[in-house]
N, CA, C and O atoms as CSV, one atom per row, in Angstrom:
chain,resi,resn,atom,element,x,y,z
A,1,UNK,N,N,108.765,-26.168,12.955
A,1,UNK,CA,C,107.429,-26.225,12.359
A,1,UNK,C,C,106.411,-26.486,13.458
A,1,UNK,O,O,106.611,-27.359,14.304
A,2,UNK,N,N,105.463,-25.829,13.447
A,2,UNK,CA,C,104.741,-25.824,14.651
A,2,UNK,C,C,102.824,-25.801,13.496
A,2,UNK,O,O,102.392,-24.870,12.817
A,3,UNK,N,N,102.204,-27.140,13.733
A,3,UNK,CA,C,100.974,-27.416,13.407
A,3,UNK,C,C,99.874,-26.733,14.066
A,3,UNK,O,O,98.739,-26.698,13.593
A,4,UNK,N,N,100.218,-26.192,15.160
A,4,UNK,CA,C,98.894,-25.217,15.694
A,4,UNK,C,C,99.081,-23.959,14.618
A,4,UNK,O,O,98.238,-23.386,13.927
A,5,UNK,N,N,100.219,-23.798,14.720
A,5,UNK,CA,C,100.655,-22.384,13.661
A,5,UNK,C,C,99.731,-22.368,12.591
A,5,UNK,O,O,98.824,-21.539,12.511
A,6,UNK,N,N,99.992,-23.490,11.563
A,6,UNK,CA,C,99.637,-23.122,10.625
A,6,UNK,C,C,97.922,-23.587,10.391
A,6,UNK,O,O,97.305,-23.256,9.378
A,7,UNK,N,N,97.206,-24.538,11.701
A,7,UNK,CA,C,95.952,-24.234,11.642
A,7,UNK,C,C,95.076,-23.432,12.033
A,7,UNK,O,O,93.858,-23.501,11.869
A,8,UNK,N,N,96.068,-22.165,12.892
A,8,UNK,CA,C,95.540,-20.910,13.002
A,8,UNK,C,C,95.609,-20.142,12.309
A,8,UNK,O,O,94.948,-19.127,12.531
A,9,UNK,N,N,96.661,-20.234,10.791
A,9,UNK,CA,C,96.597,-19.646,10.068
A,9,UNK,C,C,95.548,-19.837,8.966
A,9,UNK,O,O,94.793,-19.034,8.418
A,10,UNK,N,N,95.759,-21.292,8.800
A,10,UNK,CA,C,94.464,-21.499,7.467
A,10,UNK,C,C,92.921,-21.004,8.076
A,10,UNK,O,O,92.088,-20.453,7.356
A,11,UNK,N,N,92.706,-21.302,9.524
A,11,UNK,CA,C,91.566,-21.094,10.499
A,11,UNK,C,C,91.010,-19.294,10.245
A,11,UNK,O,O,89.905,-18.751,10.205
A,12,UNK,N,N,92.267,-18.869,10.130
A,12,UNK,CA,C,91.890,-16.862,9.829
A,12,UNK,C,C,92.221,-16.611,8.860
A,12,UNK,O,O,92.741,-15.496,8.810
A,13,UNK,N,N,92.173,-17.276,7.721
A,13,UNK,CA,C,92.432,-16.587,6.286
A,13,UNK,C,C,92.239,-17.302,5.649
A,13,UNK,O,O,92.388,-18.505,5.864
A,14,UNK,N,N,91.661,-16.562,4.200
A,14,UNK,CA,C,90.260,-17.236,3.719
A,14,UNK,C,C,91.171,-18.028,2.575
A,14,UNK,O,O,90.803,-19.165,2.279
A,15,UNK,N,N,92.689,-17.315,1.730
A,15,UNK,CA,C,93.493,-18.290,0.788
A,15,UNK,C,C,94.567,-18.681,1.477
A,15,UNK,O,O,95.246,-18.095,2.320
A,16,UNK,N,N,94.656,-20.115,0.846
A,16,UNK,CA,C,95.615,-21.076,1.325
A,16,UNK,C,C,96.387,-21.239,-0.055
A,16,UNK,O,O,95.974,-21.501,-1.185
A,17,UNK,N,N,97.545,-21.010,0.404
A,17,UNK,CA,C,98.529,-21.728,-0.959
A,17,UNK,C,C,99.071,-23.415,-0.867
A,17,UNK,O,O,99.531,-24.021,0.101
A,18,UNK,N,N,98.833,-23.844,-2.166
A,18,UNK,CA,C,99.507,-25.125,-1.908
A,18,UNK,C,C,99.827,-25.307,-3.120
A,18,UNK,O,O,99.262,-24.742,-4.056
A,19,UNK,N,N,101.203,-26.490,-3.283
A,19,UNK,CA,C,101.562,-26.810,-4.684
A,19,UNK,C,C,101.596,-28.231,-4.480
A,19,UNK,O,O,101.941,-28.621,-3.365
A,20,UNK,N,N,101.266,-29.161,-5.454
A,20,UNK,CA,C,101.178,-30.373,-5.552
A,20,UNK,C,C,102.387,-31.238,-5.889
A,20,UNK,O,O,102.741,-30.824,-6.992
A,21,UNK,N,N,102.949,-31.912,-5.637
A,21,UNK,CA,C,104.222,-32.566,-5.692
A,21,UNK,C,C,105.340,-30.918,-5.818
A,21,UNK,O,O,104.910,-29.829,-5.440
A,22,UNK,N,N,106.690,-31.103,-6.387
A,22,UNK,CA,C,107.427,-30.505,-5.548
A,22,UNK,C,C,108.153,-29.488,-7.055
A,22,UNK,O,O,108.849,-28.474,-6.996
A,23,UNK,N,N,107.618,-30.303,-8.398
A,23,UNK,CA,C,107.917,-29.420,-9.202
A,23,UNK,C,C,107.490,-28.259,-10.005
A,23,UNK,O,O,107.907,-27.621,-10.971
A,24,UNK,N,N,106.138,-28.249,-8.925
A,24,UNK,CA,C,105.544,-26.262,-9.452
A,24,UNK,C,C,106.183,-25.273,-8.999
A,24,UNK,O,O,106.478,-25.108,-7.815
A,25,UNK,N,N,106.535,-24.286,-10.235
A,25,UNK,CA,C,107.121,-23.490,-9.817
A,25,UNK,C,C,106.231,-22.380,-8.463
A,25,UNK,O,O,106.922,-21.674,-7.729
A,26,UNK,N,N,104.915,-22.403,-8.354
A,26,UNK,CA,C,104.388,-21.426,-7.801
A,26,UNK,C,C,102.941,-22.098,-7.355
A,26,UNK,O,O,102.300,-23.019,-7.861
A,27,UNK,N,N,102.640,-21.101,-5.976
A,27,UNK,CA,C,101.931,-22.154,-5.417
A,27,UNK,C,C,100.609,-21.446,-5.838
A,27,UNK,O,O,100.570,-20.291,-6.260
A,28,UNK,N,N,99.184,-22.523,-5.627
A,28,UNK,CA,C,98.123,-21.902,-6.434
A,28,UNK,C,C,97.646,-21.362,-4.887
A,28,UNK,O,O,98.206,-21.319,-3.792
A,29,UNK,N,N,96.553,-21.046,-5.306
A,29,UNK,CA,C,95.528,-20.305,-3.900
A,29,UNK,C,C,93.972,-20.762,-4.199
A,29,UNK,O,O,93.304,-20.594,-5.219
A,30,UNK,N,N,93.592,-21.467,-2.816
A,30,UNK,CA,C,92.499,-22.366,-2.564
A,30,UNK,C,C,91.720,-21.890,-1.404
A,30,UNK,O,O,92.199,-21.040,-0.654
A,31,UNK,N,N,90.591,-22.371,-1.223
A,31,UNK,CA,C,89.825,-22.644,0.236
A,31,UNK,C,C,90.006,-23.544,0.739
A,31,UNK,O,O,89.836,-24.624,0.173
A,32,UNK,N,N,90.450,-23.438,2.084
A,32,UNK,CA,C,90.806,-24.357,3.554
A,32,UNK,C,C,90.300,-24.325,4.639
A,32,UNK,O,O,90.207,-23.245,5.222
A,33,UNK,N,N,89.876,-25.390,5.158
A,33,UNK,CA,C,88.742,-25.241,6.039
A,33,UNK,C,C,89.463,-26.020,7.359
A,33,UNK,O,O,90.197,-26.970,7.087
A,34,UNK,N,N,89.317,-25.728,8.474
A,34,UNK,CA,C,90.175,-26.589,9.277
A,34,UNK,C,C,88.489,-27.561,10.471
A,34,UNK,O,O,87.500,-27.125,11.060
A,35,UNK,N,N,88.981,-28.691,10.278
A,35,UNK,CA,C,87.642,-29.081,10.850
A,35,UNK,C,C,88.288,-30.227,12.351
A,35,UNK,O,O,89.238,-30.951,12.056
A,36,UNK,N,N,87.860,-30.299,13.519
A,36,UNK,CA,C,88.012,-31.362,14.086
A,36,UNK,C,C,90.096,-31.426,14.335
A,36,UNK,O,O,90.686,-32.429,14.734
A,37,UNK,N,N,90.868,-29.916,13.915
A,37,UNK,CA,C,92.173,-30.200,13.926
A,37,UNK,C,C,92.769,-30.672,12.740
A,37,UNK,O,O,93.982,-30.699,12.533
A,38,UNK,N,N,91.725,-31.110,11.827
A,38,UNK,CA,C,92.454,-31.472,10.739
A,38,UNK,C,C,91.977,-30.653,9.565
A,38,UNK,O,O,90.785,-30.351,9.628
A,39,UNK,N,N,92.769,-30.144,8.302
A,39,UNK,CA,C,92.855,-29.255,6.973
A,39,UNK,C,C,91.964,-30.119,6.073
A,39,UNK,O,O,91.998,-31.338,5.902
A,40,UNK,N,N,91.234,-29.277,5.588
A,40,UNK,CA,C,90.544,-30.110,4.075
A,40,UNK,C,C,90.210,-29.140,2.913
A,40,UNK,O,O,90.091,-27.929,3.101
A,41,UNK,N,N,90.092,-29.626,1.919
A,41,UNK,CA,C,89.787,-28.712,0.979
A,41,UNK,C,C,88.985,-29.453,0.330
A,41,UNK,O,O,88.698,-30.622,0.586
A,42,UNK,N,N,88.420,-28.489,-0.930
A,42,UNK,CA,C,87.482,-29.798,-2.222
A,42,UNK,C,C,88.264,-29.022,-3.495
A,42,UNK,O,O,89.217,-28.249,-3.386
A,43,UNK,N,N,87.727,-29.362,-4.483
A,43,UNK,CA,C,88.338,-28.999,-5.858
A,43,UNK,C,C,87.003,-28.124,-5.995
A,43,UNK,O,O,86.027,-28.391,-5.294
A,44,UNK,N,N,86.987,-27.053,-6.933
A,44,UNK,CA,C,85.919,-26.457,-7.142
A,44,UNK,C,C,85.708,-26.592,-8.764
A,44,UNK,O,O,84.641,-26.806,-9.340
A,45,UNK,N,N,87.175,-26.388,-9.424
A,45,UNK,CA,C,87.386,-26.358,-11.023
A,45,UNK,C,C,86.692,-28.392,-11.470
A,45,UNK,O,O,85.807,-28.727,-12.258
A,46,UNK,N,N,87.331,-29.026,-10.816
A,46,UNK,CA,C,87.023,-30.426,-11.006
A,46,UNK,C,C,87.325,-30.980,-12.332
A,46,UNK,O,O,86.699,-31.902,-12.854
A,47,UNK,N,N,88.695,-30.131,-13.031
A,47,UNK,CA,C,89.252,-30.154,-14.233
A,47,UNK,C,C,90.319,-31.625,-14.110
A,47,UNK,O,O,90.632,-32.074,-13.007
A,48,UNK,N,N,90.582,-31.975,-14.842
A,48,UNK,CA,C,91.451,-33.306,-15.402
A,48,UNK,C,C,92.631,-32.858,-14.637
A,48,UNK,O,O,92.966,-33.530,-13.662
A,49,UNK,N,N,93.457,-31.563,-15.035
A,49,UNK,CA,C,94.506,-31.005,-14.814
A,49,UNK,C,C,94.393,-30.013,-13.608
A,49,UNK,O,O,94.420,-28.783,-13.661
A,50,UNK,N,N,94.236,-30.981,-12.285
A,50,UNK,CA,C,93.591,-29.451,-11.494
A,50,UNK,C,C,94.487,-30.298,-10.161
A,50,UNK,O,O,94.719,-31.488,-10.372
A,51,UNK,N,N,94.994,-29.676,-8.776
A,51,UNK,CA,C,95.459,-29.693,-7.697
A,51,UNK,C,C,95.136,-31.257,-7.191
A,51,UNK,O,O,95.888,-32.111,-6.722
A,52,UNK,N,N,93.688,-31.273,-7.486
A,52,UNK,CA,C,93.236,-32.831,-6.442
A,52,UNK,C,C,93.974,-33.819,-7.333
A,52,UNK,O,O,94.660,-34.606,-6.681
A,53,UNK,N,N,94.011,-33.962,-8.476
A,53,UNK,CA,C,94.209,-35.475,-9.132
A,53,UNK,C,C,95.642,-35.223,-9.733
A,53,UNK,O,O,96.116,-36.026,-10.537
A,54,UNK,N,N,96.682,-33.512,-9.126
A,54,UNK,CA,C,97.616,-34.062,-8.853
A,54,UNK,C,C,98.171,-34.838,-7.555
A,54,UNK,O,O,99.076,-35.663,-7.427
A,55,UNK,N,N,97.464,-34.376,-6.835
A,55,UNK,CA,C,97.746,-34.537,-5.153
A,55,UNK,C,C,97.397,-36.294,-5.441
A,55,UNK,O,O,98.204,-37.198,-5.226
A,56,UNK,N,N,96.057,-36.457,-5.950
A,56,UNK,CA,C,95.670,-38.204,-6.047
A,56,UNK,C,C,97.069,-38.643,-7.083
A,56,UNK,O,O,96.402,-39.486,-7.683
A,57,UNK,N,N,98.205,-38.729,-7.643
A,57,UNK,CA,C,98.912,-39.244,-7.978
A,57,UNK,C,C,100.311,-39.102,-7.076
A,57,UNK,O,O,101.059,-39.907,-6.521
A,58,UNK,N,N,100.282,-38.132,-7.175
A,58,UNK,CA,C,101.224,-38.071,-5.556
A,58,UNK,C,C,100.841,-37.372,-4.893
A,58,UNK,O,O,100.505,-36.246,-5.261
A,59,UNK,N,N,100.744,-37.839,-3.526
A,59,UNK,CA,C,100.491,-37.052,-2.157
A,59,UNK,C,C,101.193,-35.831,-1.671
A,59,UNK,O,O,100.723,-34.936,-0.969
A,60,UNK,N,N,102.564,-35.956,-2.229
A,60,UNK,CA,C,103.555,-34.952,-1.559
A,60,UNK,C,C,103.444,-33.571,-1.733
A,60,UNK,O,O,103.247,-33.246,-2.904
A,61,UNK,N,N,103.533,-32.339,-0.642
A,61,UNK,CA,C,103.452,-31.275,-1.736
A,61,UNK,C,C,103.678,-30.195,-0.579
A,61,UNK,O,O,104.359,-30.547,0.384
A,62,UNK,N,N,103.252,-29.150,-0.606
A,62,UNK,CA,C,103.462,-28.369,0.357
A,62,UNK,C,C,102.094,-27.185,0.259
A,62,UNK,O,O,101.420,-26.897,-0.729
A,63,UNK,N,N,101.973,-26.506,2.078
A,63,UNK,CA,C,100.758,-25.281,1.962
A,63,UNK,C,C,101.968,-24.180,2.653
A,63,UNK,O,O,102.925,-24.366,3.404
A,64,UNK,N,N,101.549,-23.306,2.172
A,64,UNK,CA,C,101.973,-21.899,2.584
A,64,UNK,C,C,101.063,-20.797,3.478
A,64,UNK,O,O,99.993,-20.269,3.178
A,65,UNK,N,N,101.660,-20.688,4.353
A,65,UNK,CA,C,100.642,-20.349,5.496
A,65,UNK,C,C,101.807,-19.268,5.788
A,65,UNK,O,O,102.900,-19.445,6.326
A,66,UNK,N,N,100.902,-17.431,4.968
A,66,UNK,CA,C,101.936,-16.407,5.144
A,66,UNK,C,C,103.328,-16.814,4.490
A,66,UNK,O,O,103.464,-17.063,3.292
A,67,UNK,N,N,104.433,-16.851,5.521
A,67,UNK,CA,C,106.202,-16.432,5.081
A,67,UNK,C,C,106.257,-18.394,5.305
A,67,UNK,O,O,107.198,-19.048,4.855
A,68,UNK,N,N,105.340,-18.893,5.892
A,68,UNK,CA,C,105.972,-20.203,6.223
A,68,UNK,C,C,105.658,-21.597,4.903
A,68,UNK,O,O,104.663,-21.668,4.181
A,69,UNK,N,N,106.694,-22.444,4.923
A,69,UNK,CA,C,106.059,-23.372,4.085
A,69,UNK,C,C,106.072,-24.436,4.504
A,69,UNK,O,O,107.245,-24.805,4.439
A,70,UNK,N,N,105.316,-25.400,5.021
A,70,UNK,CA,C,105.117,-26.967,5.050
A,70,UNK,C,C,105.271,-27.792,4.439
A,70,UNK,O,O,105.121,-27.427,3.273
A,71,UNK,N,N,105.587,-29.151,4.519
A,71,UNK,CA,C,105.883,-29.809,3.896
A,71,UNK,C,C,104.217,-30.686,4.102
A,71,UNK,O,O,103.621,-30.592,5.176
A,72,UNK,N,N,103.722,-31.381,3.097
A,72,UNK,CA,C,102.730,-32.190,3.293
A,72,UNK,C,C,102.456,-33.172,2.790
A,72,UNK,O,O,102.956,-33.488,1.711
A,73,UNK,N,N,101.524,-33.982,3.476
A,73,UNK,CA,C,101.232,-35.533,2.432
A,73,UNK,C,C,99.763,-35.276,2.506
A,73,UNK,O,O,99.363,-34.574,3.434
A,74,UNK,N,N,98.807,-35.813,1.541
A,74,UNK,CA,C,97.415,-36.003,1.391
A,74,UNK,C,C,96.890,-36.683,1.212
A,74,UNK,O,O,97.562,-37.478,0.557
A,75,UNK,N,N,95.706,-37.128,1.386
A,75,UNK,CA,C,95.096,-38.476,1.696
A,75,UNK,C,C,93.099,-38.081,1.430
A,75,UNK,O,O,92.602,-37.017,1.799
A,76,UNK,N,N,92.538,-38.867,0.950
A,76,UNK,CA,C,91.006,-39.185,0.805
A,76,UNK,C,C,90.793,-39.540,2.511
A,76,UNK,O,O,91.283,-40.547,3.021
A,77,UNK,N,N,90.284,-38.911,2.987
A,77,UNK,CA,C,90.032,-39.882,4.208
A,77,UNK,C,C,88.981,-40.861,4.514
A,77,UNK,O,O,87.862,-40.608,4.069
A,78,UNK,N,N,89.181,-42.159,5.338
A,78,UNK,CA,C,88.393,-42.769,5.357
A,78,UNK,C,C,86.537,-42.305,5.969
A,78,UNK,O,O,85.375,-42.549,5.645
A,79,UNK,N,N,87.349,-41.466,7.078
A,79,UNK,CA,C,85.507,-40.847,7.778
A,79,UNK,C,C,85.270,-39.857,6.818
A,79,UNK,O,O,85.120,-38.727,7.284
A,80,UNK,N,N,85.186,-39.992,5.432
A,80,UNK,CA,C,84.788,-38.768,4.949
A,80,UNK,C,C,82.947,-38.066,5.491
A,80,UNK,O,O,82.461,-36.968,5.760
A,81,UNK,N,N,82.477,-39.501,5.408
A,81,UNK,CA,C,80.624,-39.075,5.236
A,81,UNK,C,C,80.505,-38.465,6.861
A,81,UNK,O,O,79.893,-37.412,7.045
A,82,UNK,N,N,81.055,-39.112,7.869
A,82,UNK,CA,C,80.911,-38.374,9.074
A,82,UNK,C,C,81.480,-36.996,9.255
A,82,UNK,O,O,81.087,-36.045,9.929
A,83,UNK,N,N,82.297,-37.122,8.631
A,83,UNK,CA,C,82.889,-35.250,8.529
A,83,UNK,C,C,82.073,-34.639,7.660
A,83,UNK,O,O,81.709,-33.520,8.023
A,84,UNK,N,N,81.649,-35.037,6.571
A,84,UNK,CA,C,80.884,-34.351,5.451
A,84,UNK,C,C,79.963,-33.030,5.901
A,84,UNK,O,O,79.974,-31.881,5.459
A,85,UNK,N,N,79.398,-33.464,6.641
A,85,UNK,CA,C,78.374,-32.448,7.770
A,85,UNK,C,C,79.196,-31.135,8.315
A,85,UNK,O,O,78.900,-29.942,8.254
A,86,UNK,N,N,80.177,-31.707,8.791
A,86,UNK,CA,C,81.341,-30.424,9.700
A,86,UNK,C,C,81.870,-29.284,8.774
A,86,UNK,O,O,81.884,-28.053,8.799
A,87,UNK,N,N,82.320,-30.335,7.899
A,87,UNK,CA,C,83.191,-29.607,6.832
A,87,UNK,C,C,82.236,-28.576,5.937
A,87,UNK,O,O,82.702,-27.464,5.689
A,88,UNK,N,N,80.915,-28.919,5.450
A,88,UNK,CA,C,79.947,-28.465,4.548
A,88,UNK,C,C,80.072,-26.883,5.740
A,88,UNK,O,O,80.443,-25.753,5.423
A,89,UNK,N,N,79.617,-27.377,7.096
A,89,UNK,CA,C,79.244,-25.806,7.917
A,89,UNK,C,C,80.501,-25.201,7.774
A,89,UNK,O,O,80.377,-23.981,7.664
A,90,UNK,N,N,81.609,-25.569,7.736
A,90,UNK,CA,C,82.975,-25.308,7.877
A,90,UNK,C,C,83.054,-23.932,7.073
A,90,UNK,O,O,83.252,-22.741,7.312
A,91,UNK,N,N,82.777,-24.803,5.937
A,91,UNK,CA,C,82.833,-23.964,4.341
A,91,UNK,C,C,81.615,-22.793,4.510
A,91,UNK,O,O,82.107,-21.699,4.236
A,92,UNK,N,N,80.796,-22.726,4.719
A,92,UNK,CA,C,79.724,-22.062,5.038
A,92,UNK,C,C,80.110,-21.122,6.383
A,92,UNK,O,O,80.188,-19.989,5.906
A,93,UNK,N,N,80.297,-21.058,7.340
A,93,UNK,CA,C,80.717,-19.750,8.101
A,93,UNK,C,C,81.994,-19.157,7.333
A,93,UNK,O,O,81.873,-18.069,6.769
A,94,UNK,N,N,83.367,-19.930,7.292
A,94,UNK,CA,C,84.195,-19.066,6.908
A,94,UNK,C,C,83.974,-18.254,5.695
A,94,UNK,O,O,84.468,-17.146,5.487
A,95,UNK,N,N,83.113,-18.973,4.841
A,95,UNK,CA,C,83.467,-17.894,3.489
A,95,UNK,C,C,81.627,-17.574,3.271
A,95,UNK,O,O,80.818,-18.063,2.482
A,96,UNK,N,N,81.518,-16.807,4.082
A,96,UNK,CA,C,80.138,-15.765,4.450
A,96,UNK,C,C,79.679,-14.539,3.784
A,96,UNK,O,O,78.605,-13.943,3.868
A,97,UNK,N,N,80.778,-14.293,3.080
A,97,UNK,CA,C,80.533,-12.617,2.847
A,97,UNK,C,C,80.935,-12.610,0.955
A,97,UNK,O,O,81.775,-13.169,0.249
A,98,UNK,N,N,79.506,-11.401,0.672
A,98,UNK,CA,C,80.193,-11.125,-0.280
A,98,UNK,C,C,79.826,-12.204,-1.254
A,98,UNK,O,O,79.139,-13.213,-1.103
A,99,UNK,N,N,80.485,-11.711,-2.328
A,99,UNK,CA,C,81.024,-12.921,-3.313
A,99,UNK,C,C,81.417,-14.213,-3.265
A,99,UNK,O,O,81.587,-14.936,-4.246
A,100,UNK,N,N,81.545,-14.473,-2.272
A,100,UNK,CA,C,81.902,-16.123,-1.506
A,100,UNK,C,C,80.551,-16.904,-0.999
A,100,UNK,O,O,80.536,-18.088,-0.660
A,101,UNK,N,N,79.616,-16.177,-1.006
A,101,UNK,CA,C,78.348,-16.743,-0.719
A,101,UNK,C,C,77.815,-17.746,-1.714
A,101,UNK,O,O,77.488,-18.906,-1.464
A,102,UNK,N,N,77.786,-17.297,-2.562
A,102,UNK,CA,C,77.877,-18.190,-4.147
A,102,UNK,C,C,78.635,-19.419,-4.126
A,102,UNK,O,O,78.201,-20.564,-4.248
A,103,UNK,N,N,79.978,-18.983,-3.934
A,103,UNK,CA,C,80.603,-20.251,-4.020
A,103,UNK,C,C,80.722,-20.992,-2.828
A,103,UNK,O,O,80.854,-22.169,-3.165
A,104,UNK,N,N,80.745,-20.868,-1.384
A,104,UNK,CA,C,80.435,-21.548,-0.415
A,104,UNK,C,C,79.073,-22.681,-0.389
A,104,UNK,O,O,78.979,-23.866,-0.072
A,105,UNK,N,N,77.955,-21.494,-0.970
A,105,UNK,CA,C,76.589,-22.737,-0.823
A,105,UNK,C,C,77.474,-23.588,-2.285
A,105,UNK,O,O,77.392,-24.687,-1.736
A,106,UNK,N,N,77.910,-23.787,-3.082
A,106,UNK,CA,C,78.401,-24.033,-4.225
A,106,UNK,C,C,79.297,-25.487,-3.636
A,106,UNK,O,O,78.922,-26.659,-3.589
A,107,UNK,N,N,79.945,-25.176,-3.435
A,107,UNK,CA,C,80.869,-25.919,-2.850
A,107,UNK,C,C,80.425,-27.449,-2.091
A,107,UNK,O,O,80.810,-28.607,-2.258
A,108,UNK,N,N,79.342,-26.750,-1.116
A,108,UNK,CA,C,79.392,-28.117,-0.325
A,108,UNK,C,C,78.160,-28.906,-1.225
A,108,UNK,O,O,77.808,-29.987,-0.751
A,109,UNK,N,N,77.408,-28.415,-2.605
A,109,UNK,CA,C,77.403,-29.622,-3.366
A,109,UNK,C,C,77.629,-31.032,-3.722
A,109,UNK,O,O,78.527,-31.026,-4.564
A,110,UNK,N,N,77.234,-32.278,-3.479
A,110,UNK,CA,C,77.755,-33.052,-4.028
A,110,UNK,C,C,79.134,-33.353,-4.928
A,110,UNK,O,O,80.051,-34.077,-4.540
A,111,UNK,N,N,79.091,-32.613,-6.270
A,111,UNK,CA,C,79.982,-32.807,-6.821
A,111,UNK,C,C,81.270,-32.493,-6.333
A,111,UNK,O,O,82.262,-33.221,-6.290
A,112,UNK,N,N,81.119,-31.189,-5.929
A,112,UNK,CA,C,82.347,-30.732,-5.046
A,112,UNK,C,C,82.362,-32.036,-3.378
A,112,UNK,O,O,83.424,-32.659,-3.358
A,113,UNK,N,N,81.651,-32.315,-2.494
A,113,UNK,CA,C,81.968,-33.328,-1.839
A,113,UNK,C,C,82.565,-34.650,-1.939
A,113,UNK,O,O,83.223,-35.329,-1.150
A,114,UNK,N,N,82.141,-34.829,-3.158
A,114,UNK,CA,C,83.138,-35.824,-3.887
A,114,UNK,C,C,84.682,-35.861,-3.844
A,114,UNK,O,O,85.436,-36.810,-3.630
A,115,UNK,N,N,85.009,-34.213,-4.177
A,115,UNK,CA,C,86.603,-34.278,-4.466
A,115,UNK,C,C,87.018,-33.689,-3.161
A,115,UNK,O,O,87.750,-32.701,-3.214
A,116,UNK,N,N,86.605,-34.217,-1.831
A,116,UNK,CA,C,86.887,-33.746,-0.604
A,116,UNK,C,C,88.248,-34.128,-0.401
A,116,UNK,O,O,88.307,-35.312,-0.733
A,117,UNK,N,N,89.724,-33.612,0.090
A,117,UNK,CA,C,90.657,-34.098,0.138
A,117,UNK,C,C,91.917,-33.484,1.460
A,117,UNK,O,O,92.543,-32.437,1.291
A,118,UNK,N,N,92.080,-34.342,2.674
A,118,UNK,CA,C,92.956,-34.018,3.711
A,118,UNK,C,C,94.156,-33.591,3.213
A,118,UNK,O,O,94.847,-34.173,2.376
A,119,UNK,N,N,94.442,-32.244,3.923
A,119,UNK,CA,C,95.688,-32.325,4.300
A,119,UNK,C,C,96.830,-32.910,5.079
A,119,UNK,O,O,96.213,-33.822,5.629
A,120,UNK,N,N,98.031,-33.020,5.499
A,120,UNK,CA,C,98.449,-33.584,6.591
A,120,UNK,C,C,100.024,-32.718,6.641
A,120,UNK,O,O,100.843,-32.639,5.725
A,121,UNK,N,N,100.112,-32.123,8.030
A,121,UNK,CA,C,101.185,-31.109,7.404
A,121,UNK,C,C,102.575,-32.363,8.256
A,121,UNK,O,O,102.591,-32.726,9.433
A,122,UNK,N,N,102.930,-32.498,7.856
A,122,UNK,CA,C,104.730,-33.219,8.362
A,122,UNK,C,C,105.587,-32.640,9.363
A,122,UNK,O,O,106.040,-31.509,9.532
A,123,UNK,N,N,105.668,-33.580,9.894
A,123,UNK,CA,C,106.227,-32.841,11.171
A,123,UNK,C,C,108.042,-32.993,11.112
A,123,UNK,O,O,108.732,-32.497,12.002
């Protein structure tokens, strides 16, 4: 398992798969932003039953980057408000085009900053 790998992968492609603890059968597909070396995402749905507040009950889970799969843990991070800034441009160059324009300015919203949430891939 090699961590540059797969932050060059989330870094050039715009869906990321991940499944939240270990008993989904199938992984969903998200926006991933790689900031500072480290993976983040937000929730966009911000539903009861949605990826973040499984991940907030257990951390464990895995991203799929192409043929490869990781194993991962997740975490709120503590510097969120100092990253907040990085991550907002983050979200904003990668998903530029198109139909993603909408949801990029969308995204780095408040509400969506709220459900800001690290990856951490396991080594």
């Amino acid at each position: 398992m090699n961590k540059e790998i797969a932050l060059d992968y989330i870094q050039n492609n715009t869906i990321i798969g991940i499944k939240a603890g270990y008993q989904r059968p199938e992984f969903l597909e998200i926006w991933m932003v790689v900031v500072q070396n480290r993976i983040f995402a937000r929730s966009w749905g911000l539903a009861e039953r949605s990826w973040y507040n499984a991940f907030l009950e257990n951390s464990e889970g895995e991203i799929q980057c192409g043929e490869t799969i990781y194993p991962i843990k997740t975490l709120i991070p503590e510097d969120i408000r100092s990253l907040t800034e990085e991550i907002n441009q983050a979200y904003l160059t990668k998903y530029n085009s198109g139909h993603n324009i909408k949801y990029s300015k969308g995204i780095i919203q408040e509400k969506h900053v709220a459900k800001t949430m690290e990856f951490i891939i396991l080594e």
